[in-house]
N, CA and C atoms of all chains as a GROMACS GRO file, in nm:
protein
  570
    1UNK      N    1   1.585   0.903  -2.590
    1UNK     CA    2   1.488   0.806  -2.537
    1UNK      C    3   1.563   0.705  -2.449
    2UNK      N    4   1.564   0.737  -2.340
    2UNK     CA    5   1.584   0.651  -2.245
    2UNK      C    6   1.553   0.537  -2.145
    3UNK      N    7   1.585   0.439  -2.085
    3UNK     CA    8   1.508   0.373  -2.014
    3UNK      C    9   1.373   0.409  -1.960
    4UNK      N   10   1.382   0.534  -1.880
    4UNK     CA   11   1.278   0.597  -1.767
    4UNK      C   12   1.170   0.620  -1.948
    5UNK      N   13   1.206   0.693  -1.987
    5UNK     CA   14   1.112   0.720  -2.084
    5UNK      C   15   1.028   0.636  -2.126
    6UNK      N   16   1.091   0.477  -2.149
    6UNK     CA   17   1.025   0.366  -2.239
    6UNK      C   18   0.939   0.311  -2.142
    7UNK      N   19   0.977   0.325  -1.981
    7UNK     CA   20   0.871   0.244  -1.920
    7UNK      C   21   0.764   0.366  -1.897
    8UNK      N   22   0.813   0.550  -1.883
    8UNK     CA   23   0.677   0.612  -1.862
    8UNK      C   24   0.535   0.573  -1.993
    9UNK      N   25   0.644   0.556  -2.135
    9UNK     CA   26   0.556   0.546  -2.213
    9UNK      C   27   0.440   0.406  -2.168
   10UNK      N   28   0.519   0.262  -2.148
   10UNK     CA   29   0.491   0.140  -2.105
   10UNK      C   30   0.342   0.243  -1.986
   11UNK      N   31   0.405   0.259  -1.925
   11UNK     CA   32   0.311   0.315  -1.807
   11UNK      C   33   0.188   0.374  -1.861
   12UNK      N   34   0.203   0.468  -1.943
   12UNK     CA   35   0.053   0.538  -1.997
   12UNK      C   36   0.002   0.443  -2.079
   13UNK      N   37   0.021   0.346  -2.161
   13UNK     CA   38  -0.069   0.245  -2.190
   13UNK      C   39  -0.109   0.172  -2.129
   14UNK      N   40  -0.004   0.089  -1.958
   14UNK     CA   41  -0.115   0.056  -1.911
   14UNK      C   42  -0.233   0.096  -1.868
   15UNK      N   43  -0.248   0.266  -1.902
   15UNK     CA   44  -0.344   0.310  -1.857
   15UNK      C   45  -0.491   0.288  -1.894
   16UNK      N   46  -0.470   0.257  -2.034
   16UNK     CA   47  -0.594   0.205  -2.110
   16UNK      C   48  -0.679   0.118  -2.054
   17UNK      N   49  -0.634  -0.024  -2.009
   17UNK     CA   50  -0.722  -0.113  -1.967
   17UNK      C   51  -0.839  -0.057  -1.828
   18UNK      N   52  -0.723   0.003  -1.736
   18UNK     CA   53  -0.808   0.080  -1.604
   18UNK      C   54  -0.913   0.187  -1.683
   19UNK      N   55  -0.878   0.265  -1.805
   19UNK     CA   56  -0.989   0.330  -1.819
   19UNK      C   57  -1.117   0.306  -1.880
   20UNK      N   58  -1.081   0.163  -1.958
   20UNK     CA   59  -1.219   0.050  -1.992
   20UNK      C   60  -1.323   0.045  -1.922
   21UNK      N   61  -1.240  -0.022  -1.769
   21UNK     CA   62  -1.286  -0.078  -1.683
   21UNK      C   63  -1.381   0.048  -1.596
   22UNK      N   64  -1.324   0.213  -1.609
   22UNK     CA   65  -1.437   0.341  -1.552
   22UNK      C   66  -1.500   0.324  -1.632
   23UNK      N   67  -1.488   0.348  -1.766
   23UNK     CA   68  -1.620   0.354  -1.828
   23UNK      C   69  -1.706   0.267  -1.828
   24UNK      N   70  -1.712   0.113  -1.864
   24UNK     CA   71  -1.786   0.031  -1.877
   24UNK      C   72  -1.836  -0.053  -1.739
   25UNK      N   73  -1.785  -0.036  -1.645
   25UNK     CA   74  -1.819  -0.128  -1.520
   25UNK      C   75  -1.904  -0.025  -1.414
   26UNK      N   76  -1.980  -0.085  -1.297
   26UNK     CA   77  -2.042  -0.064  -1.213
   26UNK      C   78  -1.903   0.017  -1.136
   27UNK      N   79  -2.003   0.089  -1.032
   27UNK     CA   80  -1.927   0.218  -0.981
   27UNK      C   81  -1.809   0.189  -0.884
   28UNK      N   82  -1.838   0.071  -0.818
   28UNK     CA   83  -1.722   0.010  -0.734
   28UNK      C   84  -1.611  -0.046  -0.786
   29UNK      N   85  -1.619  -0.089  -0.873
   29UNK     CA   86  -1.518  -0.194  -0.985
   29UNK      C   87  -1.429  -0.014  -1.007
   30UNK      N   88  -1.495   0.042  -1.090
   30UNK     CA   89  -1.495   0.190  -1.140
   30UNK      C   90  -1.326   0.249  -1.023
   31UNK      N   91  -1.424   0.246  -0.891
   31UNK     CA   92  -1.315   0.306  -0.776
   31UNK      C   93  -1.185   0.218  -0.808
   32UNK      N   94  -1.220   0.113  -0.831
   32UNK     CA   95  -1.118   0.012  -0.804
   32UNK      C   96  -1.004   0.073  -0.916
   33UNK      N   97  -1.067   0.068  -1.038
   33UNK     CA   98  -0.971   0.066  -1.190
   33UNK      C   99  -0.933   0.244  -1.131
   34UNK      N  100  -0.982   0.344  -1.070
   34UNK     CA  101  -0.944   0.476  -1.079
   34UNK      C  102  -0.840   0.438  -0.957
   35UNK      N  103  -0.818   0.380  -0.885
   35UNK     CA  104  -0.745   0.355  -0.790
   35UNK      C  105  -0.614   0.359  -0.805
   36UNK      N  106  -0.617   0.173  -0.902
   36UNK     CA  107  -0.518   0.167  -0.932
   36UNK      C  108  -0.406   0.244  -1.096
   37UNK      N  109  -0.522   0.314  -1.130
   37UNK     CA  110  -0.488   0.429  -1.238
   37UNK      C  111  -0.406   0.534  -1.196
   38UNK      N  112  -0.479   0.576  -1.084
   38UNK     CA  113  -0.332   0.702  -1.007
   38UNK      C  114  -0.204   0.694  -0.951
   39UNK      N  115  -0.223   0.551  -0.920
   39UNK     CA  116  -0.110   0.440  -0.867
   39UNK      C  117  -0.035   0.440  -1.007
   40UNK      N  118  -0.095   0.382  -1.111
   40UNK     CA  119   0.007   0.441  -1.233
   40UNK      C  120   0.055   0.554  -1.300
   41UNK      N  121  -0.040   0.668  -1.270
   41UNK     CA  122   0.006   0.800  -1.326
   41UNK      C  123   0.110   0.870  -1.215
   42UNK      N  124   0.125   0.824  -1.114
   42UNK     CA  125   0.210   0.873  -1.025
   42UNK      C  126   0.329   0.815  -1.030
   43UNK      N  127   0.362   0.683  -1.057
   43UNK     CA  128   0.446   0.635  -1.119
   43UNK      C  129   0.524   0.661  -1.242
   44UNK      N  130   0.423   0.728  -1.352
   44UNK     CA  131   0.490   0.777  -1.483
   44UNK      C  132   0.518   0.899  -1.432
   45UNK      N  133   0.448   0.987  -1.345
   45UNK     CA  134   0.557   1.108  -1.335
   45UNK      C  135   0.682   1.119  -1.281
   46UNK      N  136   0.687   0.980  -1.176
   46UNK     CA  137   0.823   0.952  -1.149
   46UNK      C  138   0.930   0.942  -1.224
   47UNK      N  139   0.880   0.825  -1.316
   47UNK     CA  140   0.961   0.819  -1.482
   47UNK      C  141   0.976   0.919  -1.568
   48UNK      N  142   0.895   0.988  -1.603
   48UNK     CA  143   0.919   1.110  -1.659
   48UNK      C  144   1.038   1.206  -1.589
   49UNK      N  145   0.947   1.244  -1.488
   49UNK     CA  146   1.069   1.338  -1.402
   49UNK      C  147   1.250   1.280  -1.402
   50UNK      N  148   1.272   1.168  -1.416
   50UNK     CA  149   1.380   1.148  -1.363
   50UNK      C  150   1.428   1.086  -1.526
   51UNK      N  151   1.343   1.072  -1.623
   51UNK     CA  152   1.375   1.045  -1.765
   51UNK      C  153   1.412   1.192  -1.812
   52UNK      N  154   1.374   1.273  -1.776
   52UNK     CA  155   1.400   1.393  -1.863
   52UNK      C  156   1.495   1.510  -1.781
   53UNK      N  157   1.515   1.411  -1.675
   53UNK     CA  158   1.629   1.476  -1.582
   53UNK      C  159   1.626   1.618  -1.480
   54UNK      N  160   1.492   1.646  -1.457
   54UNK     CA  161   1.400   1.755  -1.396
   54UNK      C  162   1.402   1.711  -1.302
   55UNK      N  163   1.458   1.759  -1.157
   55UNK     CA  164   1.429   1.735  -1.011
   55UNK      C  165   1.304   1.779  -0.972
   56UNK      N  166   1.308   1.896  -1.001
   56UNK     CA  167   1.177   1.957  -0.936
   56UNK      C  168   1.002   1.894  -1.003
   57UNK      N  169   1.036   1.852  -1.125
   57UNK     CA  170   0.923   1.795  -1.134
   57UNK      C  171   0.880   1.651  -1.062
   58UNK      N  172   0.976   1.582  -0.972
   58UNK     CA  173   0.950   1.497  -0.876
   58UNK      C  174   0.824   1.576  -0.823
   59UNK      N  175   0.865   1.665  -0.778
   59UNK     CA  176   0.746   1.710  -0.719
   59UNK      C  177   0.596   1.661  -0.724
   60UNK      N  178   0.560   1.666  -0.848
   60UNK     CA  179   0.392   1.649  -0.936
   60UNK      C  180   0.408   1.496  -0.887
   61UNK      N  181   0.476   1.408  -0.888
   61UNK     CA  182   0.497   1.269  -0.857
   61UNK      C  183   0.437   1.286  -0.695
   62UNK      N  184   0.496   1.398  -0.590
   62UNK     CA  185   0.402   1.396  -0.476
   62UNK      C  186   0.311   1.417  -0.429
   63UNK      N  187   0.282   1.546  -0.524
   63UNK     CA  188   0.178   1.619  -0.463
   63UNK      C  189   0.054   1.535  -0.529
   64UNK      N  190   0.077   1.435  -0.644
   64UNK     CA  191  -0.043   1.352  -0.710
   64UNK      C  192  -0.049   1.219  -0.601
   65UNK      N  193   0.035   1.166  -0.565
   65UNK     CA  194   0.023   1.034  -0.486
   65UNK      C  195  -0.070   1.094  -0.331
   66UNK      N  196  -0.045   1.251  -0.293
   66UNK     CA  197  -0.133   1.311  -0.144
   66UNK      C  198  -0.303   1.332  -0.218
   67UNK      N  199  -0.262   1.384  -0.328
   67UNK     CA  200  -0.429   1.412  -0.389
   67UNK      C  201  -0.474   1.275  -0.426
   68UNK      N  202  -0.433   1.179  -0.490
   68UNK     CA  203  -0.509   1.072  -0.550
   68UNK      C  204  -0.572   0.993  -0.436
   69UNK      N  205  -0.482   0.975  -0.309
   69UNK     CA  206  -0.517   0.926  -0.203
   69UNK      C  207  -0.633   0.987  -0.134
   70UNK      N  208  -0.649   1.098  -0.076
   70UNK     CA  209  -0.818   1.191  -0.071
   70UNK      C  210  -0.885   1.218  -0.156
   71UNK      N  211  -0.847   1.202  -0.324
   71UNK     CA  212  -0.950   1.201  -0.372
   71UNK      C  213  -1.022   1.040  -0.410
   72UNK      N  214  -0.953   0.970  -0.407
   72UNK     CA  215  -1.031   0.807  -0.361
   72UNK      C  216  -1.150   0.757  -0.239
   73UNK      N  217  -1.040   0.814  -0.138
   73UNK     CA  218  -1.111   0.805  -0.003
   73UNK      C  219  -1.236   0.910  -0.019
   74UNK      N  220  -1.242   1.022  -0.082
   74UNK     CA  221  -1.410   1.100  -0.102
   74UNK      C  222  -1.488   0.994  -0.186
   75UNK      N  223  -1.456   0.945  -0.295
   75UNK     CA  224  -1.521   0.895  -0.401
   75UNK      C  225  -1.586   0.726  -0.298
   76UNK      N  226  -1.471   0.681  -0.193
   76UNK     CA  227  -1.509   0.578  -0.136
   76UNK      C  228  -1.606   0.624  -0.007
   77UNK      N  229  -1.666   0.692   0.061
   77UNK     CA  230  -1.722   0.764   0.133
   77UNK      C  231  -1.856   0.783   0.057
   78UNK      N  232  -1.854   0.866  -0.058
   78UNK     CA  233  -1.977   0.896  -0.161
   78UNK      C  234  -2.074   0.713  -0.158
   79UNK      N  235  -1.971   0.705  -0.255
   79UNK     CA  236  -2.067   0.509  -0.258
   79UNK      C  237  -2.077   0.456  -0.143
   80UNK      N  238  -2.007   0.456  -0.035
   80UNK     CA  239  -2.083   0.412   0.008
   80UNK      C  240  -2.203   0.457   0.097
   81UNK      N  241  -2.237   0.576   0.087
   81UNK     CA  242  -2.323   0.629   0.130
   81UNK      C  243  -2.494   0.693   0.056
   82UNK      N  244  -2.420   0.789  -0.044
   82UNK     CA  245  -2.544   0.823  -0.114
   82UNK      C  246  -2.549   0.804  -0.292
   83UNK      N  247  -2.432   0.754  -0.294
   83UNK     CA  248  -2.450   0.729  -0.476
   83UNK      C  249  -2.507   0.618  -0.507
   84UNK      N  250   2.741  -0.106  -1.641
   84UNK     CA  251   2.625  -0.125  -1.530
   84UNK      C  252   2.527  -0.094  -1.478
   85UNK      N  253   2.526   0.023  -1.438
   85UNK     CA  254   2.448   0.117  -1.373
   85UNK      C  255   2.305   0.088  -1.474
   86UNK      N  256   2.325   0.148  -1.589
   86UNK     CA  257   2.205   0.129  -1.713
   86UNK      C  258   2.165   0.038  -1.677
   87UNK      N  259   2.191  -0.119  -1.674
   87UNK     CA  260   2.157  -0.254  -1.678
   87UNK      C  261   2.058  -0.265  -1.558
   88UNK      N  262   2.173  -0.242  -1.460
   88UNK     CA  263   2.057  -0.268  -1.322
   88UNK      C  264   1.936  -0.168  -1.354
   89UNK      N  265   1.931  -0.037  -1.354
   89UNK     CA  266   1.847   0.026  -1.390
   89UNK      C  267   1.708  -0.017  -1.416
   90UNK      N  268   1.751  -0.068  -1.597
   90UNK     CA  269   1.699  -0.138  -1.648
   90UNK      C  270   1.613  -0.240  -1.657
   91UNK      N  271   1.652  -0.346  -1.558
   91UNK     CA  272   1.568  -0.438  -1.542
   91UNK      C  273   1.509  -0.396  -1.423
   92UNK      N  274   1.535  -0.306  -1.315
   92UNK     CA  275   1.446  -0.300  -1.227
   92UNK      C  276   1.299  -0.196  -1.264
   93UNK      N  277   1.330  -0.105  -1.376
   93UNK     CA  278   1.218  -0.048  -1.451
   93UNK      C  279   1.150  -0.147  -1.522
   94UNK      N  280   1.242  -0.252  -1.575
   94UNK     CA  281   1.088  -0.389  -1.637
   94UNK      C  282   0.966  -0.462  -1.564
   95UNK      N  283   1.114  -0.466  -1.462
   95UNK     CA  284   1.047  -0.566  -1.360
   95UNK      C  285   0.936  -0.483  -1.301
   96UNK      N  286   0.931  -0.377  -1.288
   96UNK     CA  287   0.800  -0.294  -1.244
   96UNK      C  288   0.697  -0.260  -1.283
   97UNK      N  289   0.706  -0.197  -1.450
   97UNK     CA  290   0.647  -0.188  -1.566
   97UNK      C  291   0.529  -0.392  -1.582
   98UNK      N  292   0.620  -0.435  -1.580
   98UNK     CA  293   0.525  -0.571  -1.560
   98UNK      C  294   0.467  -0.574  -1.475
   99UNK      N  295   0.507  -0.561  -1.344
   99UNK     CA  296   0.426  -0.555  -1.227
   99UNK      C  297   0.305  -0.487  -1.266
  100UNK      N  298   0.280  -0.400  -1.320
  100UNK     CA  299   0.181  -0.284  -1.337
  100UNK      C  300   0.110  -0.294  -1.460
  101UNK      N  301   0.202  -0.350  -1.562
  101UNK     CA  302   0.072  -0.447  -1.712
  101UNK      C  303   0.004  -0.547  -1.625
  102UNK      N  304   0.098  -0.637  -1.521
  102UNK     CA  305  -0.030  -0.750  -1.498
  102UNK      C  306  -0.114  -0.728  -1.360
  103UNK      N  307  -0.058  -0.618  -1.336
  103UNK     CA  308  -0.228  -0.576  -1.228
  103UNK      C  309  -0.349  -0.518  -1.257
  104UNK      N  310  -0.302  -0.474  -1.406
  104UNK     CA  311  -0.367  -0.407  -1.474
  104UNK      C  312  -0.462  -0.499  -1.569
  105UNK      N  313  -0.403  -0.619  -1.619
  105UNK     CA  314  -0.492  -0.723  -1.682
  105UNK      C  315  -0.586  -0.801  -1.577
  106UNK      N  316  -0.521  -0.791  -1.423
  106UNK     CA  317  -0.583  -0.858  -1.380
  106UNK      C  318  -0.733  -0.770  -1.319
  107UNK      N  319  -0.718  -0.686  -1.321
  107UNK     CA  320  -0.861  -0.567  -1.272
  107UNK      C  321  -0.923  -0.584  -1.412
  108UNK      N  322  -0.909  -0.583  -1.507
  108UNK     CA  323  -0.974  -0.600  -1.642
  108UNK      C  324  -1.087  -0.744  -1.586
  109UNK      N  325  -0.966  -0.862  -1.578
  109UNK     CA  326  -0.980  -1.010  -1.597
  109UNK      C  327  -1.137  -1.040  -1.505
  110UNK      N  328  -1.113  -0.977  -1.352
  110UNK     CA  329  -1.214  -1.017  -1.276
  110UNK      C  330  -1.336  -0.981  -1.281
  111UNK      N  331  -1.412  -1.034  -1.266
  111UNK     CA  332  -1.559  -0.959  -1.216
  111UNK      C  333  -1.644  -0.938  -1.098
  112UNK      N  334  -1.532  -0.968  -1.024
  112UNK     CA  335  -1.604  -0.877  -0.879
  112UNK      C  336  -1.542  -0.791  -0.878
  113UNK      N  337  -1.582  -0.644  -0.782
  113UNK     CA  338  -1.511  -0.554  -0.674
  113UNK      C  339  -1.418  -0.615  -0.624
  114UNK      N  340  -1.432  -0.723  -0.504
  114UNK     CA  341  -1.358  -0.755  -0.413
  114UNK      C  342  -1.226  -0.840  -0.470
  115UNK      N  343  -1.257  -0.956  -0.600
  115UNK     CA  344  -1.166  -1.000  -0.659
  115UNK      C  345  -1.078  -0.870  -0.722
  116UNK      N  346  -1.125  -0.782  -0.793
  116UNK     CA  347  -1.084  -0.665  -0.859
  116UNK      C  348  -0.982  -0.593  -0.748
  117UNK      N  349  -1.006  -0.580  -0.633
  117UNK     CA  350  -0.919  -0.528  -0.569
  117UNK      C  351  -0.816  -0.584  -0.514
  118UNK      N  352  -0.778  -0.688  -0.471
  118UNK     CA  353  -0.639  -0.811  -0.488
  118UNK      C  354  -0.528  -0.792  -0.619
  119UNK      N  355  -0.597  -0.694  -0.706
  119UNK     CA  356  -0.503  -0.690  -0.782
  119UNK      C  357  -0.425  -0.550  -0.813
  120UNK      N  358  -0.474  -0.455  -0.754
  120UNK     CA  359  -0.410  -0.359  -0.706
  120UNK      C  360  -0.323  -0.364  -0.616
  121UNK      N  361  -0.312  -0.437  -0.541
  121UNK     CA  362  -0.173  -0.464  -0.421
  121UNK      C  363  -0.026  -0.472  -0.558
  122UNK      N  364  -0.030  -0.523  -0.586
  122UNK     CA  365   0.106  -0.606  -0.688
  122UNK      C  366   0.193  -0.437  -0.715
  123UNK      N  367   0.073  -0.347  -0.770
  123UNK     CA  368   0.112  -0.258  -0.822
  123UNK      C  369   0.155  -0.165  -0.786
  124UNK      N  370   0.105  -0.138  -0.610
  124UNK     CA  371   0.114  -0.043  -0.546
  124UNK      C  372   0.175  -0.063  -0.406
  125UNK      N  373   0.239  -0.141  -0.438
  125UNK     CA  374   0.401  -0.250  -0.297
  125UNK      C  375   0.531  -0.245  -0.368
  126UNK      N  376   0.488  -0.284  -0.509
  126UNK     CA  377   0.632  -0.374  -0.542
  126UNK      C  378   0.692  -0.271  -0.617
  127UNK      N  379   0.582  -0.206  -0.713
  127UNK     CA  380   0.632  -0.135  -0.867
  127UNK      C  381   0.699   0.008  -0.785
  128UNK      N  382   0.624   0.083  -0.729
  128UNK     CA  383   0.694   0.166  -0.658
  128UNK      C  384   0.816   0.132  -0.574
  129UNK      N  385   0.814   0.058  -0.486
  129UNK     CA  386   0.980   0.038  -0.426
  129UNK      C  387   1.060   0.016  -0.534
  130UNK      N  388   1.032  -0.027  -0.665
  130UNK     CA  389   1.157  -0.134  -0.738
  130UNK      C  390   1.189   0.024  -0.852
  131UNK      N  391   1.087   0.093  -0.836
  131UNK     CA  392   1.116   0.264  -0.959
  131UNK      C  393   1.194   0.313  -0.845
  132UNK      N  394   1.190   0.324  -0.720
  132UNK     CA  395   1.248   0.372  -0.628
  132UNK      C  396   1.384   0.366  -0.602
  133UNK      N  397   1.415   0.223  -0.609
  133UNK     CA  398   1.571   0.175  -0.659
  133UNK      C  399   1.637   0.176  -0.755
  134UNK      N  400   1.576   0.198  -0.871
  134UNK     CA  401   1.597   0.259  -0.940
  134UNK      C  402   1.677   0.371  -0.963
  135UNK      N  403   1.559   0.455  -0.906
  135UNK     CA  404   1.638   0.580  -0.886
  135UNK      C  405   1.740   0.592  -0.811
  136UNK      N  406   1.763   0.535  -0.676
  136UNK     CA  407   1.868   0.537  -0.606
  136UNK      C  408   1.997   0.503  -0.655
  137UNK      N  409   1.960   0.372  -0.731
  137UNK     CA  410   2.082   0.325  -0.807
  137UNK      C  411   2.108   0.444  -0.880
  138UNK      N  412   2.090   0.512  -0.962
  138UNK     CA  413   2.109   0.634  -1.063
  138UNK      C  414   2.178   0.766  -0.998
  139UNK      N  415   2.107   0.744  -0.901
  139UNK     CA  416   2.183   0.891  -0.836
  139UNK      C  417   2.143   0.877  -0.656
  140UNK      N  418   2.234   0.862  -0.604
  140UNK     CA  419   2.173   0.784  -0.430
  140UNK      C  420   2.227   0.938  -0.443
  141UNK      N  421   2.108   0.928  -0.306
  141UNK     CA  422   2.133   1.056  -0.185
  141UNK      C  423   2.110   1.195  -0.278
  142UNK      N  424   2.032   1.196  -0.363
  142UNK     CA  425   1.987   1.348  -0.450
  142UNK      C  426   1.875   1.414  -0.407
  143UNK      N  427   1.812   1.533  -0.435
  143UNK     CA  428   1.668   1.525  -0.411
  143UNK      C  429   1.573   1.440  -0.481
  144UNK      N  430   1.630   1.407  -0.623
  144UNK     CA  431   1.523   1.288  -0.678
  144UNK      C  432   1.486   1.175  -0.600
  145UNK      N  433   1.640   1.105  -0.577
  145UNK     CA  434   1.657   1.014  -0.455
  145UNK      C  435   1.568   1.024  -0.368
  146UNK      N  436   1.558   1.123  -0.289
  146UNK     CA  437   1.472   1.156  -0.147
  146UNK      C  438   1.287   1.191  -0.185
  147UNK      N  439   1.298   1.237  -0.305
  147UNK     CA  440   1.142   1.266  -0.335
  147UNK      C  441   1.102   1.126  -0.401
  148UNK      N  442   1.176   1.038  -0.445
  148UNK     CA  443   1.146   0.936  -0.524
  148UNK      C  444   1.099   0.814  -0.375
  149UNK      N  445   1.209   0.821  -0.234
  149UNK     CA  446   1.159   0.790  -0.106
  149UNK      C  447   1.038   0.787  -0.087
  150UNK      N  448   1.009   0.962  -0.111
  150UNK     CA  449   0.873   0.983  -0.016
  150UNK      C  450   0.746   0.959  -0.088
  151UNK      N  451   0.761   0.930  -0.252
  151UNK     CA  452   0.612   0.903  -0.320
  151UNK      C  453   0.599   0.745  -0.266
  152UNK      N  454   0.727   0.645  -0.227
  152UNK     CA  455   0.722   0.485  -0.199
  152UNK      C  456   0.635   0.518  -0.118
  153UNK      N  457   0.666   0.598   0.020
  153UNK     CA  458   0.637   0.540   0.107
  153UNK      C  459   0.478   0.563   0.112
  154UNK      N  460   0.458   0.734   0.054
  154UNK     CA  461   0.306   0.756   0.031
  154UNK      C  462   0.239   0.640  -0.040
  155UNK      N  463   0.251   0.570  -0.132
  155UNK     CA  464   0.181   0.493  -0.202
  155UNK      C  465   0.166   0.332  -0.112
  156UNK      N  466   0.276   0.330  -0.075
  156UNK     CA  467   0.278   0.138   0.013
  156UNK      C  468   0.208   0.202   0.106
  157UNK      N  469   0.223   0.353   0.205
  157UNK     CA  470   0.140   0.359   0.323
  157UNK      C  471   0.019   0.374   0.285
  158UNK      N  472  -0.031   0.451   0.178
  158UNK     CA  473  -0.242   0.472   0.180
  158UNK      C  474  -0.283   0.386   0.113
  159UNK      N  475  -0.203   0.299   0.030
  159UNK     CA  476  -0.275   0.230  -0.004
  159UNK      C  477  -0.407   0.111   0.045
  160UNK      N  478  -0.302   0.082   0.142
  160UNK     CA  479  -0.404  -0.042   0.228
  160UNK      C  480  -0.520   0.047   0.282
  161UNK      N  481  -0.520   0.124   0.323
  161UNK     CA  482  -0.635   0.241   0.360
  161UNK      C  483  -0.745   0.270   0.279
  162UNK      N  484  -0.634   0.258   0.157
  162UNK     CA  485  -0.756   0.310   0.053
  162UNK      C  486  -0.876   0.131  -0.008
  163UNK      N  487  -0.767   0.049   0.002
  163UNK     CA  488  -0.863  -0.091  -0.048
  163UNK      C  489  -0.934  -0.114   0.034
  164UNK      N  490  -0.903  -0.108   0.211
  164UNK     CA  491  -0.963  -0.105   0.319
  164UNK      C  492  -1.152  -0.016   0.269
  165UNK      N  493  -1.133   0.081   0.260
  165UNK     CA  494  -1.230   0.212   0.229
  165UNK      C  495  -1.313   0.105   0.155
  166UNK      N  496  -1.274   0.077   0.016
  166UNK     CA  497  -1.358   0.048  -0.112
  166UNK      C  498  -1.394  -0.054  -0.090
  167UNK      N  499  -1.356  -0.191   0.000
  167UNK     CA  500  -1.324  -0.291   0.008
  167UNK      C  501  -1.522  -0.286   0.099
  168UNK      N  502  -1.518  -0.168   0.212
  168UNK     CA  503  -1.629  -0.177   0.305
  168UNK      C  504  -1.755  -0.056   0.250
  169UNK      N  505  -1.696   0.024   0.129
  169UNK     CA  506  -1.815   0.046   0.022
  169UNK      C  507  -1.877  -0.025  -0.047
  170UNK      N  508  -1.821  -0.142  -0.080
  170UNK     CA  509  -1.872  -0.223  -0.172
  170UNK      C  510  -1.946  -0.297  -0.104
  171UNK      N  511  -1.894  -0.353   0.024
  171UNK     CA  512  -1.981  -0.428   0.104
  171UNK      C  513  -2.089  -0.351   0.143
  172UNK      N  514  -2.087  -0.269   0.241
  172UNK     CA  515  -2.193  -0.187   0.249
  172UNK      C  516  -2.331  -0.147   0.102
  173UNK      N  517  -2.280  -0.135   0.036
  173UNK     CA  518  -2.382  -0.098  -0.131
  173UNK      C  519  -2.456  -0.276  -0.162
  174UNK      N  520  -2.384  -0.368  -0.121
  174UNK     CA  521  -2.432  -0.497  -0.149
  174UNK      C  522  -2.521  -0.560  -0.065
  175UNK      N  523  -2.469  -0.540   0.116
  175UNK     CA  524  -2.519  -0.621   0.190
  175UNK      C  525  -2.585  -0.504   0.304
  176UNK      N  526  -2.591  -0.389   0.264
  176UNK     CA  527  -2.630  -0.315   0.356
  176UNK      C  528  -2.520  -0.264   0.515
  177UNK      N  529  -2.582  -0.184   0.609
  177UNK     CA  530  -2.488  -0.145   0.708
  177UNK      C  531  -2.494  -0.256   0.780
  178UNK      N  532  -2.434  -0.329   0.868
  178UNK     CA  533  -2.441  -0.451   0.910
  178UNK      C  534  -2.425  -0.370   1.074
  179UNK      N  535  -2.413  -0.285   1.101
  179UNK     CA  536  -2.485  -0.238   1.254
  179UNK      C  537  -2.669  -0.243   1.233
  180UNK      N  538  -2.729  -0.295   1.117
  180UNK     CA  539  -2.861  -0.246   1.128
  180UNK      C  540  -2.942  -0.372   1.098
  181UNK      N  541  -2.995  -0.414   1.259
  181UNK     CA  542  -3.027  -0.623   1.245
  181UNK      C  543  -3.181  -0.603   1.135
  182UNK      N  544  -3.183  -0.486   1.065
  182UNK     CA  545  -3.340  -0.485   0.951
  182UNK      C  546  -3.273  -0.519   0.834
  183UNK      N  547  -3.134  -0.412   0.828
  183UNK     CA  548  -3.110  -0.456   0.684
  183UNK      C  549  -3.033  -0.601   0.670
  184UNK      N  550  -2.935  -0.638   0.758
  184UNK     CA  551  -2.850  -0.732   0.753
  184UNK      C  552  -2.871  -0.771   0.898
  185UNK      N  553  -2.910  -0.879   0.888
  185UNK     CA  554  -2.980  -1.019   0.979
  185UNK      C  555  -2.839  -1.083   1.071
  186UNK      N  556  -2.821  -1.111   1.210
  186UNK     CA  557  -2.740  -1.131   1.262
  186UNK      C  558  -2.716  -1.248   1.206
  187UNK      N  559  -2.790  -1.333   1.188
  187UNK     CA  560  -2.706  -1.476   1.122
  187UNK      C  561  -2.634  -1.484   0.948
  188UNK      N  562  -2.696  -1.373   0.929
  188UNK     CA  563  -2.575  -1.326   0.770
  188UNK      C  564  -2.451  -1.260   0.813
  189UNK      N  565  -2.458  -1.238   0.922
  189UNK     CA  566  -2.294  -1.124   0.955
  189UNK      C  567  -2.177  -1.197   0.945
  190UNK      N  568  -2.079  -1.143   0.954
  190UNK     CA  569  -1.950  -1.197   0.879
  190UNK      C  570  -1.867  -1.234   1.057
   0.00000   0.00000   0.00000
């Protein structure tokens, strides 16, 4: 258990509060907390990856920061249009 | 050494990211709600970034650990931008349209 490890763990709990905030809030707030949620799960795979000493799983750290980013921008497109 | 610096630059980030995270809880607007996603998605990534560099400069971690910074500091503003003019739009209507939103309400 290493540094990287203690903050990925740190990291997935902050995940809790952002997922309060999808469930219980109006749909914009919602984008907001899923926003900054991928912003943290992309971050713990950073930590992970480099806690458990796996190069190649950097990877999932990129290919999630290209998807989280288009899949926001759809979800921000949707509201404001027909949801 | 190496550990140490490490170390505190993984705290210092990890905080960054508990208190952007209390603060999207804390607010109750959208628009306040989104001011607090910046903190998390500027600072916490460059400072995991150095991190890593410090640990092992010039690796592929090194270089993939680069390119998630720059993805995240670059879409981000794009992306609050987006939500920032959904929200407006869902509240105040399209503001090209003088039925729904009245030229003397425009911003």
């Amino acid at each position: 258990m290493n540094a990287w490890l203690v903050a990925a763990t740190a990291l997935i709990l902050a995940l809790l509060p952002c997922l309060w905030v999808c469930a219980r809030r109006p749909a914009v707030d919602a984008l907001v907390a899923l926003e900054l949620a991928s912003t943290v799960t992309t971050l713990t795979l950073l930590a992970l990856a480099q806690g458990y000493r796996r190069d190649p799983f950097m990877d999932l750290a990129v290919v999630s920061a290209v998807l989280s980013f288009a899949g926001a921008l759809a979800f921000a497109r949707f509201l404001e249009r027909w949801v | 050494m190496t550990e140490v610096v490490v170390a505190v630059l993984l705290a210092l980030g990890v905080a960054f990211v508990v208190l952007s995270c209390a603060g999207v809880v804390a607010m109750r607007d959208p628009f306040d709600r989104l001011h607090f996603t910046s903190p998390a998605a500027t600072v916490a990534p460059i400072l995991f970034t150095v991190a890593v560099l410090v640990e092992e400069p010039l690796s592929s971690a090194g270089i993939k650990a680069v390119i998630v910074a720059v993805l995240i500091v670059g879409t981000t503003p794009v992306l609050t931008h987006a939500t920032a003019r959904a929200a407006h739009i869902r509240r105040h209507g399209r503001w090209e349209d003088p039925e729904v939103d009245p030229p003397e309400d425009a911003p």
